[in-house]
N, C-alpha and C positions, 0 to 999 in steps of 0.2 A: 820497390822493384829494383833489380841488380840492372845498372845500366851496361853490365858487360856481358849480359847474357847473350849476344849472339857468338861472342867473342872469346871467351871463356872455354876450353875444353875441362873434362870433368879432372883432369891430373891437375891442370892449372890450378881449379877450385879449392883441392887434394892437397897440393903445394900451400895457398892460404890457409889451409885449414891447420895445418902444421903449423905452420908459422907463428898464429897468433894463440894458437892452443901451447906451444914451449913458454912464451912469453905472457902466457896466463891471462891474456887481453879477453874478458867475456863479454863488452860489449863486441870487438871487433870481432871476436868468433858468433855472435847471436846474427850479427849483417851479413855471412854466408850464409843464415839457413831460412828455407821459405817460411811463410807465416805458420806451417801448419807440421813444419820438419819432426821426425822423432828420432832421437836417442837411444839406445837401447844398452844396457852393461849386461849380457846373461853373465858372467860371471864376476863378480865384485867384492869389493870388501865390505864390512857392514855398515850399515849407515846409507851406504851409497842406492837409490832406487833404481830397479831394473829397467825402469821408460820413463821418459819425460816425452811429453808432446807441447806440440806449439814454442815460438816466440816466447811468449810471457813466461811459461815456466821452467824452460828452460835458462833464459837469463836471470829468474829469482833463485834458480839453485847456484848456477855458476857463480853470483854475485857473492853468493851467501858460502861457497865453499872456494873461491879460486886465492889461492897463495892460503889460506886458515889451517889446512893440515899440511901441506904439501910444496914444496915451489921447484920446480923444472928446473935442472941445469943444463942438461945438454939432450937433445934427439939424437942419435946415431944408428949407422948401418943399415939406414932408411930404405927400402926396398920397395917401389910400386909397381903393382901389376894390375896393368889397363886387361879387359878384360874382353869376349866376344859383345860383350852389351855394354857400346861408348857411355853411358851411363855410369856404369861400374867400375869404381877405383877399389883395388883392396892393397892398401899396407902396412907392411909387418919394420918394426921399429923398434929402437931400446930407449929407454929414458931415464935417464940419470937425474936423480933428484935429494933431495931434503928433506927431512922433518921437520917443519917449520918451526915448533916448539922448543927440537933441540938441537939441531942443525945434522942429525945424525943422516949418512949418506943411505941410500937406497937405488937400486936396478929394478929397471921394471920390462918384460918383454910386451910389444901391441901386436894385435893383430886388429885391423880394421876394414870393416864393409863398408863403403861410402858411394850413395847414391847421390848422385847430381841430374838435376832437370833444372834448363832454363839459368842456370851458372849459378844457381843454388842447392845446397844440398837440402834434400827431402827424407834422408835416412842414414843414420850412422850408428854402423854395430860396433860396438867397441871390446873385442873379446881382449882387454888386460889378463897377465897374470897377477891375483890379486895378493899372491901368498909373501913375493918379497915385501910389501909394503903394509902388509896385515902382520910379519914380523918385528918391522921397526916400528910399528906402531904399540905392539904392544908391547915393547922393551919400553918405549915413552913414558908408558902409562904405567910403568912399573918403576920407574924412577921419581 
């Protein structure tokens, strides 16, 4: 249980959730989300599943994928819009990052849904554009 839940507004939550998601931390991004939270990518690259539900599986993917293909270098041009439902954070961000494998650079634009109850999130739609990094990936894989 979040002991800042009364404290927490959902942009705060939003603010955490960046934070630790740039810096690729998946236990500290799993201690934002309630036991039951879901994930969602509708558009992805391959490999990636379109929903994770719960705690456990989401921290056995994160574990299992955070910095292996990809590592975060910068978020920029971060933009959030709090919404008529205090619940609802959505925002849109760029992500500057790496090929982990080869160090080759990549951009990525987000858009995200971010449900917060209780100064935990319960729902995060992650609409990525999946094309620039489904590019450098398979230049990788062609080298």
């Amino acid at each position: 249980m979040n002991t800042h839940e009364e404290t927490l507004t959902a942009r705060q939550v939003v603010e955490r959730v960046l934070d630790v998601g740039r810096r690729q931390d998946a236990e500290a991004f799993v201690e934002l989300l309630a036991d039951d939270a879901v994930i969602e990518w509708p558009y992805r690259p391959e490999g990636v599943p379109g929903r994770l539900q719960g705690r456990g599986e989401i921290r056995a993917f994160m574990q299992r994928t955070a910095r292996s293909l990809v590592s975060f270098d910068e978020y920029r041009e971060i933009v959030m819009h709090e919404t008529a439902d205090p619940e609802v954070v959505i925002v849109e961000y760029e992500v500057l990052g790496r090929v982990t494998r080869t160090g080759e650079p990549f951009r990525q634009t987000v858009i995200a849904v971010i449900r917060v109850q209780g100064g935990l999130v319960v729902s995060y739609r992650d609409y990525i554009n999946p094309l620039p990094l489904m590019a450098v990936l398979a230049a990788a894989n062609e080298s």
